[in-house]
C-alpha positions as CSV (number, residue, x, y, z in Angstrom):
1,X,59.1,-37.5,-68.1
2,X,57.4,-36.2,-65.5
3,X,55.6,-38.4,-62.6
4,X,53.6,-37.9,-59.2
5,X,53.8,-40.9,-57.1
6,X,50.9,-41.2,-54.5
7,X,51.9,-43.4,-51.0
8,X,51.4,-43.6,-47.7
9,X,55.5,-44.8,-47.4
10,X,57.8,-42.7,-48.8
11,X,61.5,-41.1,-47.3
12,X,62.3,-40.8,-44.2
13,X,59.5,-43.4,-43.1
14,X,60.6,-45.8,-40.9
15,X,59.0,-48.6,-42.5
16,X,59.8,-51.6,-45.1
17,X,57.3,-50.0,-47.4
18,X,59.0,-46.9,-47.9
19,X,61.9,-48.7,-49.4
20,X,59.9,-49.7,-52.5
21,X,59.2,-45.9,-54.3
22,X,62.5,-44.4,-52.2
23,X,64.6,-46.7,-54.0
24,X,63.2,-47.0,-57.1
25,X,62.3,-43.2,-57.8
26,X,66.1,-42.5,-56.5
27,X,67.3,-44.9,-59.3
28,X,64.6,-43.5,-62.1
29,X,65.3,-39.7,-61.2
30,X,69.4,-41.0,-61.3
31,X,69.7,-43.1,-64.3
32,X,66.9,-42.5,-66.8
33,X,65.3,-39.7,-68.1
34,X,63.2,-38.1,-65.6
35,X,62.9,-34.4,-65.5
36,X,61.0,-34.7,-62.2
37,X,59.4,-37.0,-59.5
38,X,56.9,-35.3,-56.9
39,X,55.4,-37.4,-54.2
40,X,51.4,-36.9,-52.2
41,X,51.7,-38.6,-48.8
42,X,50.4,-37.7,-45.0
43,X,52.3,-35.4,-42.9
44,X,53.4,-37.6,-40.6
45,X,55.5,-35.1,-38.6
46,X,53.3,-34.9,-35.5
47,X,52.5,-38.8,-34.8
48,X,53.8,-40.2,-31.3
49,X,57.4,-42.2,-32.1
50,X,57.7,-41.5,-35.7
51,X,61.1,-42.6,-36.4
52,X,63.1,-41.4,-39.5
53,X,65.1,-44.7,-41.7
54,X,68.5,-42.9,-41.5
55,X,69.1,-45.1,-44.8
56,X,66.5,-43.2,-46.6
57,X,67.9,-39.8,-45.9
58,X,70.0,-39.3,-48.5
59,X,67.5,-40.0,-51.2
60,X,65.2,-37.2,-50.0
61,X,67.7,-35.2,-53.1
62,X,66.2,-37.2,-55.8
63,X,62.4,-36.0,-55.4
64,X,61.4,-32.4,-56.0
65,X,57.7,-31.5,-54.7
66,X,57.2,-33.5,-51.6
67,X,53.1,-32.7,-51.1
68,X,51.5,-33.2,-47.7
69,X,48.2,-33.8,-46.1
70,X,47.6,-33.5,-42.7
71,X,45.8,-36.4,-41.4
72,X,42.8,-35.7,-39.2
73,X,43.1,-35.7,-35.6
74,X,41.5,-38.1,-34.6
75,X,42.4,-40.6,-37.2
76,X,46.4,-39.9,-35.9
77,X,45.5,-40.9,-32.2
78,X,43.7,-43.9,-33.5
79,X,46.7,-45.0,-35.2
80,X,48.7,-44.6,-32.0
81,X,46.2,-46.6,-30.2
82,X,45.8,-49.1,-32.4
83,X,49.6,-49.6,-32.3
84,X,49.7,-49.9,-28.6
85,X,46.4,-52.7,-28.3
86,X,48.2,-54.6,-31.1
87,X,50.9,-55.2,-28.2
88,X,48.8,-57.2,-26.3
89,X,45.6,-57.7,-28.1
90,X,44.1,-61.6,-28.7
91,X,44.7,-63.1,-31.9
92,X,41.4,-63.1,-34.0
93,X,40.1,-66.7,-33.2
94,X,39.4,-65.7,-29.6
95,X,38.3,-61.8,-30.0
96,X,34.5,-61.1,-30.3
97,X,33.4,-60.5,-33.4
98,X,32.2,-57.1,-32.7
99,X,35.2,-55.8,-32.3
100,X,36.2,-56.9,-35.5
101,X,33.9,-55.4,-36.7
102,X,33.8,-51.9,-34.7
103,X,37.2,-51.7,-36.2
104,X,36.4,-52.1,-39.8
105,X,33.9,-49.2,-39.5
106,X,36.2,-46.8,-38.4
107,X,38.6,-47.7,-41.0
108,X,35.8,-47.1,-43.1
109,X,35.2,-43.6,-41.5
110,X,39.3,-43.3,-42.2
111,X,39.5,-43.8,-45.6
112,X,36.7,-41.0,-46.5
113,X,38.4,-38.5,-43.6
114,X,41.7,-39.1,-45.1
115,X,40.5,-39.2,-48.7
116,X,39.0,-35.4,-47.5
117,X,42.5,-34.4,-45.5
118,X,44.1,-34.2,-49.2
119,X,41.1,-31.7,-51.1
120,X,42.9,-28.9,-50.2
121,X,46.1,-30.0,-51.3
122,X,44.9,-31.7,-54.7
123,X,43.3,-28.3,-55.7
124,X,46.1,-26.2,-55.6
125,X,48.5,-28.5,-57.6
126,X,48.4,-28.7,-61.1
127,X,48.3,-31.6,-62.6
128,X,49.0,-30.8,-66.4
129,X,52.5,-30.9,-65.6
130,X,52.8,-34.7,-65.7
131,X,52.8,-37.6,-67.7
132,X,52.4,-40.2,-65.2
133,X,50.6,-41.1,-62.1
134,X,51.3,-43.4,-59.7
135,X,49.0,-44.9,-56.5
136,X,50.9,-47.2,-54.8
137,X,48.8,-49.6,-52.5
138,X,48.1,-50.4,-49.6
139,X,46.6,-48.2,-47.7
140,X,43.5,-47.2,-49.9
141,X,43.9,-43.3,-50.3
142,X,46.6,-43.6,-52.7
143,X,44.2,-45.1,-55.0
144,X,41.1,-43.6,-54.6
145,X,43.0,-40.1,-54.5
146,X,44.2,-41.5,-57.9
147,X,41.0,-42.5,-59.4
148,X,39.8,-38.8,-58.6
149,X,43.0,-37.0,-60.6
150,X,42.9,-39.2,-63.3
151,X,39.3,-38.8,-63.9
152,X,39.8,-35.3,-64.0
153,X,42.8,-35.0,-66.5
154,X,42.1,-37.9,-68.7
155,X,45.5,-37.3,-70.6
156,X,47.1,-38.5,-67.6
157,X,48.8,-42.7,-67.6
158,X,47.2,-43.6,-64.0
159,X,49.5,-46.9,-62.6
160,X,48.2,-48.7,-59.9
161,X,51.0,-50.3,-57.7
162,X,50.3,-53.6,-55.8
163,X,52.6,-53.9,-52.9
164,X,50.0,-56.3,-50.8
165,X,46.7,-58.1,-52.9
166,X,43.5,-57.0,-51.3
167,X,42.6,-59.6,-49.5
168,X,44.7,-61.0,-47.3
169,X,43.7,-64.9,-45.2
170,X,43.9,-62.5,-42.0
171,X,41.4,-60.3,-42.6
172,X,38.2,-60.4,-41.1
173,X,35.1,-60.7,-42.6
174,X,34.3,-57.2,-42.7
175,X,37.4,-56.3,-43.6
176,X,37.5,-58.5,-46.4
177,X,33.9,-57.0,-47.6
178,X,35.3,-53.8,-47.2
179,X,38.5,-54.1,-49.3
180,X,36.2,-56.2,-52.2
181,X,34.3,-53.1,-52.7
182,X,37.4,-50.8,-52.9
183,X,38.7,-53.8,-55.6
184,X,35.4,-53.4,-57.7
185,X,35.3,-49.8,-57.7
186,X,38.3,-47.8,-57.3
187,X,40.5,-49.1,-60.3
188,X,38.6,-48.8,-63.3
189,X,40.3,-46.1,-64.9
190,X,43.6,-47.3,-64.2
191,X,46.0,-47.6,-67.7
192,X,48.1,-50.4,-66.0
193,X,48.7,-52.5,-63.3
194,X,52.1,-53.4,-61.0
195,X,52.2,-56.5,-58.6
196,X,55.2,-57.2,-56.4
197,X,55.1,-60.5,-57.5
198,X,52.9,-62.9,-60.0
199,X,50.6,-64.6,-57.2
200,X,49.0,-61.3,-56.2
201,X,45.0,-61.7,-56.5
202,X,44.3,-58.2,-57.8
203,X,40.3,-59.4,-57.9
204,X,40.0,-56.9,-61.1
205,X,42.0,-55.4,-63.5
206,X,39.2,-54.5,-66.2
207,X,41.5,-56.0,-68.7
208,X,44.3,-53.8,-68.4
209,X,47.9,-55.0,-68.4
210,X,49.4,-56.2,-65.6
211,X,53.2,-55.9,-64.7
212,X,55.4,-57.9,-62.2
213,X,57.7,-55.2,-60.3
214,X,59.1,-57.0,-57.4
215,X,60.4,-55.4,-54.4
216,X,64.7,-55.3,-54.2
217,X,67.5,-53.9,-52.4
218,X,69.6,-50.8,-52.8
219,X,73.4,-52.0,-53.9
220,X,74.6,-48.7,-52.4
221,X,73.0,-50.0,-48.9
222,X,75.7,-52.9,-48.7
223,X,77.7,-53.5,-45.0
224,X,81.3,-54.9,-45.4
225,X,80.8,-58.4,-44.2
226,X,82.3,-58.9,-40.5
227,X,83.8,-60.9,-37.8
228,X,82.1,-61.7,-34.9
229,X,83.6,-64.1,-32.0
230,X,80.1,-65.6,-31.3
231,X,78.1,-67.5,-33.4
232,X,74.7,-65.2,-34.5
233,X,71.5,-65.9,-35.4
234,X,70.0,-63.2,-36.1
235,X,66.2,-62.5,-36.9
236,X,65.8,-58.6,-38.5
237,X,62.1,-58.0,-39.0
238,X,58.2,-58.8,-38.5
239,X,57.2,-61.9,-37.2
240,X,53.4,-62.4,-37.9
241,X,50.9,-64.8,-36.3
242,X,50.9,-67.1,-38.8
243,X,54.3,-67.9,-38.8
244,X,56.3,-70.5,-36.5
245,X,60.0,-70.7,-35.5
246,X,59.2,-74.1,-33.1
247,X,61.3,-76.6,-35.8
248,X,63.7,-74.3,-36.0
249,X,64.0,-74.3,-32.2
250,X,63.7,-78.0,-32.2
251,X,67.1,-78.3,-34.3
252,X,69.2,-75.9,-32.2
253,X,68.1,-77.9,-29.2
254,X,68.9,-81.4,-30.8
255,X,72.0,-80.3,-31.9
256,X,72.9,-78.7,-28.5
257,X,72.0,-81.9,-26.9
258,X,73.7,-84.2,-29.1
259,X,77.3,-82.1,-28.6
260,X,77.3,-80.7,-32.7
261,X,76.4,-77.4,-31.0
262,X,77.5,-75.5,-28.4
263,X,75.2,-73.2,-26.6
264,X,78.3,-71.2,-25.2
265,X,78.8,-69.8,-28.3
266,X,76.0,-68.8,-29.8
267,X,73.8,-65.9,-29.3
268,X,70.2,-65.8,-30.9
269,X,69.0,-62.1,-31.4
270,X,66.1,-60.2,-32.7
271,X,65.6,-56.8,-34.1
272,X,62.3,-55.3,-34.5
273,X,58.7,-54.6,-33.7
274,X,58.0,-58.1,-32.1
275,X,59.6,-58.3,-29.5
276,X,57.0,-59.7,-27.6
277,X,56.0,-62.6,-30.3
278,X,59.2,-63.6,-30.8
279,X,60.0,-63.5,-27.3
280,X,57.3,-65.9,-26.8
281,X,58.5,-68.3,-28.6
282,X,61.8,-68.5,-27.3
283,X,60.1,-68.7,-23.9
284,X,58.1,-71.6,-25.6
285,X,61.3,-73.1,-26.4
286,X,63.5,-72.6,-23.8
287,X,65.8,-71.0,-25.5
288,X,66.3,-68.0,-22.8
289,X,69.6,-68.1,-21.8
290,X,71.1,-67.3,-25.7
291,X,68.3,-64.9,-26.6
292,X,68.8,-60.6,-27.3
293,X,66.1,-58.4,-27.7
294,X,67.5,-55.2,-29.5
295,X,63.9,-54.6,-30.4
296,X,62.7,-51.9,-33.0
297,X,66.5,-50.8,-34.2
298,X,67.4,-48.4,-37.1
299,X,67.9,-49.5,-40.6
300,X,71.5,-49.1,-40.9
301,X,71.9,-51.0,-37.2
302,X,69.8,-53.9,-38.8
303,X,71.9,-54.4,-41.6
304,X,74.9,-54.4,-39.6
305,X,73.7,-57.0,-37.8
306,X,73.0,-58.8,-40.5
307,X,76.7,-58.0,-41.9
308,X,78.1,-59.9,-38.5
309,X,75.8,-62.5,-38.8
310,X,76.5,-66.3,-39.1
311,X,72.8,-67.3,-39.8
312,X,70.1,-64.8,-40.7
313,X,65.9,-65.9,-39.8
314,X,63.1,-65.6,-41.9
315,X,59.7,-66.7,-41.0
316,X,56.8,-66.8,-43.4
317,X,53.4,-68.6,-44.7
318,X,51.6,-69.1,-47.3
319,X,48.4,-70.8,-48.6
320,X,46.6,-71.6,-51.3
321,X,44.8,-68.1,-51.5
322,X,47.3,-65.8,-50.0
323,X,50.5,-67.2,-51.9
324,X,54.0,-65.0,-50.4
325,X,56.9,-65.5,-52.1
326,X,59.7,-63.7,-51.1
327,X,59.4,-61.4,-47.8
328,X,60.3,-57.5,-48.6
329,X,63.4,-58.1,-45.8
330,X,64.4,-61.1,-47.4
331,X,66.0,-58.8,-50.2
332,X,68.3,-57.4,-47.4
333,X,69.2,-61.0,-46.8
334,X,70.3,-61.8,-50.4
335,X,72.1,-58.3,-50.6
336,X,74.1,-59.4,-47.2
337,X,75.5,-63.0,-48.3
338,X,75.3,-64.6,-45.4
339,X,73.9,-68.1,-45.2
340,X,69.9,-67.6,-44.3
341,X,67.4,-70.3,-43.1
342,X,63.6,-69.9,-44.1
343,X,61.0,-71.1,-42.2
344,X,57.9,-71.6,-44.5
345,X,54.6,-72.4,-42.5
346,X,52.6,-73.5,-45.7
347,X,50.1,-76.0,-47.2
348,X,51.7,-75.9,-50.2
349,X,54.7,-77.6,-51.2
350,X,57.7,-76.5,-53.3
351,X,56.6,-73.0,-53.0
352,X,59.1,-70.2,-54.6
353,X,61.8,-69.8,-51.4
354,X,61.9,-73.8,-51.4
355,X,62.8,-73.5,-55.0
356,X,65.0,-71.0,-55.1
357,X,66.5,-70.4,-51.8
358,X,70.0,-72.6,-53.1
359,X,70.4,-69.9,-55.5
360,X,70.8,-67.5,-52.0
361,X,73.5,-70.6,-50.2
362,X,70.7,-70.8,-47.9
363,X,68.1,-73.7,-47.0
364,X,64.0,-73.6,-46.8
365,X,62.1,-75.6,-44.0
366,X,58.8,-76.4,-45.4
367,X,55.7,-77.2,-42.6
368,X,54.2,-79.5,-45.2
369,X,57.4,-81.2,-46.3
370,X,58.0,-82.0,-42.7
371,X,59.8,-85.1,-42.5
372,X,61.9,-84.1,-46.0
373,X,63.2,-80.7,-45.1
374,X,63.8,-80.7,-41.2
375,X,66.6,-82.9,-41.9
376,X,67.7,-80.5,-44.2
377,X,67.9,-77.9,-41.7
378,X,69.8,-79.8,-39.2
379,X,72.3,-80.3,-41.9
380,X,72.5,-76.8,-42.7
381,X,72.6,-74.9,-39.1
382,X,75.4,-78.1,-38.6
383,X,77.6,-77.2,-41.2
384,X,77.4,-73.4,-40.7
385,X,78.4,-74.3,-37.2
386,X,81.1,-76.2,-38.3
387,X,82.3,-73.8,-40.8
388,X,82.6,-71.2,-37.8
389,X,84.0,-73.0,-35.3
390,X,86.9,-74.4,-37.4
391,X,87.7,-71.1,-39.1
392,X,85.9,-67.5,-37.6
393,X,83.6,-67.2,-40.3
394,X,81.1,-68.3,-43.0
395,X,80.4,-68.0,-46.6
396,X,78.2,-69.5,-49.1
397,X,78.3,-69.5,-52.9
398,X,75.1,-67.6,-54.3
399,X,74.1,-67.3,-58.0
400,X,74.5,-63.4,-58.2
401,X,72.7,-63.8,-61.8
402,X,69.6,-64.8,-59.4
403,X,70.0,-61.7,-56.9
404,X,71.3,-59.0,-59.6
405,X,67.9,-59.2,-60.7
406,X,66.6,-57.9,-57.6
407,X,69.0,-54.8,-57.6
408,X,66.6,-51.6,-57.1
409,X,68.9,-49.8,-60.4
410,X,68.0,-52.7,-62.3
411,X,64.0,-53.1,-61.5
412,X,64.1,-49.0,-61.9
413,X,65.3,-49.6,-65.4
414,X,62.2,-52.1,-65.9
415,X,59.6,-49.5,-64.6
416,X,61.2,-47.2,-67.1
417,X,60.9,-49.1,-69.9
418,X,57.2,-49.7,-69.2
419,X,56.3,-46.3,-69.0
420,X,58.3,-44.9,-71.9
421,X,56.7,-47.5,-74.2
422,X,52.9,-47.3,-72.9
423,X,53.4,-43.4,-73.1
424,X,55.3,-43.5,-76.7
425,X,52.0,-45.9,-77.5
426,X,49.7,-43.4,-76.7
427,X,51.4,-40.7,-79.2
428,X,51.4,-43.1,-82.1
């Protein structure tokens, strides 16, 4: 079998996206019977502070034709100054609308100049040579680029991936209007559908299957669990806006005040693109005196920290139109075994990680379910304390079952199995 996989994140991209078709074209090209794997992306060689995942590197050797577009100039220093104004920019309830808008233009302007970027590349490949294509979103080029290949070779199976749904609570107005007219327009020719997880809204799928492919973790990507002679809470990741860490504050304080805890031996440190957010709420705490900021740190240093870890945060939302289950670093926290806390800012009750998080050792704060599941907490970040203190270290019992599923060689195997049978359909 032969595939081209079309994505915006792909190895060495320092990005939690790029872990998705890394992994799960290493563990295809490794295990099952695929003759080759080529990837389309940007050239991303020439943006300001691209960083390489040193965890990815090795993979590179299970992909053979890596194709790349050069993204246009100016759509390369927008990027960069996008990131930088995102640093300190206002959240969306007190920004003027215009800008909102000014912005959804030129990601308009984007998606056609980028769309553009990959003509000259697209006509010197041939595309006979596969069986499969696959657009991976978001962005949006992967699956326009896709719609135009497949409607030009027919024969081809065109899979759209759905990493993110298209609209997101987030978005802007005209963001939202934009991304309903990529939805209504761009997928029609798709042969199949992939969604991280079952609650994805993918608006329309023209009757056309749709498959649940969740994200994972690599097994091969496992630390050695280790000592450590403080007690660490670590936080490894994104924190976004709608998201709140305050009731987890709240418990370290009670306990600190009421003598369960002591503040002498516990560090609280974060790892990632935040720092500022998270920082923040600390500050909002009062929480400075036990707080690191490693910031943005490489892969492999994330999941070490995670490996000496006594507690490992997660923050996330959801609502009744944008429904999250499991966060793509959460996976790294059920590879790690190490007792993790979710904090779930959500109008919903009983939502998945409340469900399933015993199945992980770990606990799940609910916003709505307030008064049930902060005491819950208390408990939890008690005992782990407790557990530390009387003997180094912690451990929780985890239903491997449960988080074997999630193993990248095992999802790869599902993927497989799709393909061979919708392509062995097509022959009959």
């Amino acid at each position: 079998m032969k595939v081209l996989i079309l994505t915006e994140y792909i190895v060495p991209d320092f990005a939690v996206a790029s872990i998705r078709w890394t992994k799960l074209g290493k563990y295809l090209k490794k295990k099952h019977a695929f003759d080759q794997i080529d990837v389309l992306t940007t050239d991303k060689s020439s943006f300001l502070e691209q960083k390489a995942d040193s965890t990815l590197g090795n993979d590179r050797q299970y992909f053979d034709g890596m194709y790349l577009a050069e993204c246009p100039f100016w759509v390369k220093w927008r990027r960069i100054l996008w990131a930088q104004i995102r640093k300190w920019k206002k959240p969306p309830e007190k920004r003027h609308k215009s800008i909102d808008t000014l912005r959804s233009s030129i990601l308009s302007q984007e998606d056609q100049r980028i769309c553009s970027s990959f003509e000259s590349v697209i006509s010197r490949m041939d595309f006979t040579q596969y069986d499969v294509v696959i657009s991976s979103y978001g962005p949006i080029w992967p699956v326009i680029i896709g719609s135009r290949i497949r409607e030009v070779n027919p024969s081809l199976l065109w899979v759209v991936d759905f990493r993110d749904q298209w609209l997101r609570d987030f978005d802007p107005k005209v963001e939202r209007e934009r991304k309903l007219y990529w939805a209504r327009t761009s997928t029609r020719q798709a042969d199949l559908f992939f969604q991280v997880n079952d609650q994805l809204d993918l608006i329309e799928t023209w009757g056309k299957p749709v498959l649940t492919i969740p994200n994972g973790f690599d097994p091969e990507d496992r630390q050695e669990i280790q000592t450590a002679d403080r007690f660490i809470i670590a936080y490894t990741g994104t924190l976004y806006r709608t998201d709140d860490l305050q009731p987890f504050f709240q418990v370290l304080k009670d306990l600190g005040r009421s003598g369960e805890l002591d503040f002498r031996d516990v560090s609280l440190v974060y790892a990632g693109n935040n720092s500022g957010s998270f920082g923040e709420e600390v500050r909002q705490a009062g929480l400075e005196e036990i707080y690191t900021d490693l910031g943005l740190v490489d892969r492999k240093e994330s999941l070490q920290l995670q490996a000496r870890s006594s507690i490992l945060l997660m923050a996330g939302w959801t609502s009744e139109s944008d429904v999250v289950e499991w966060s793509g670093k959460m996976y790294e926290y059920m590879m790690a075994a190490r007792p993790v806390v979710y904090m779930m800012n959500t109008t919903i009750p009983w939502t998945l990680p409340a469900r399933d998080m015993h199945k992980l050792g770990g606990v799940c704060y609910e916003s709505c379910r307030h008064e049930e599941t902060l005491p819950e907490l208390r408990e939890y970040v008690r005992k782990m304390y407790r557990m530390w203190k009387d003997t180094g270290q912690v451990q929780v019992e985890q239903d491997q079952n449960y988080i074997d599923q999630y193993r990248y060689d095992v999802i790869a195997g599902q993927v497989y199995d799709v393909l061979r049978r919708e392509l062995d359909r097509r022959k009959s």
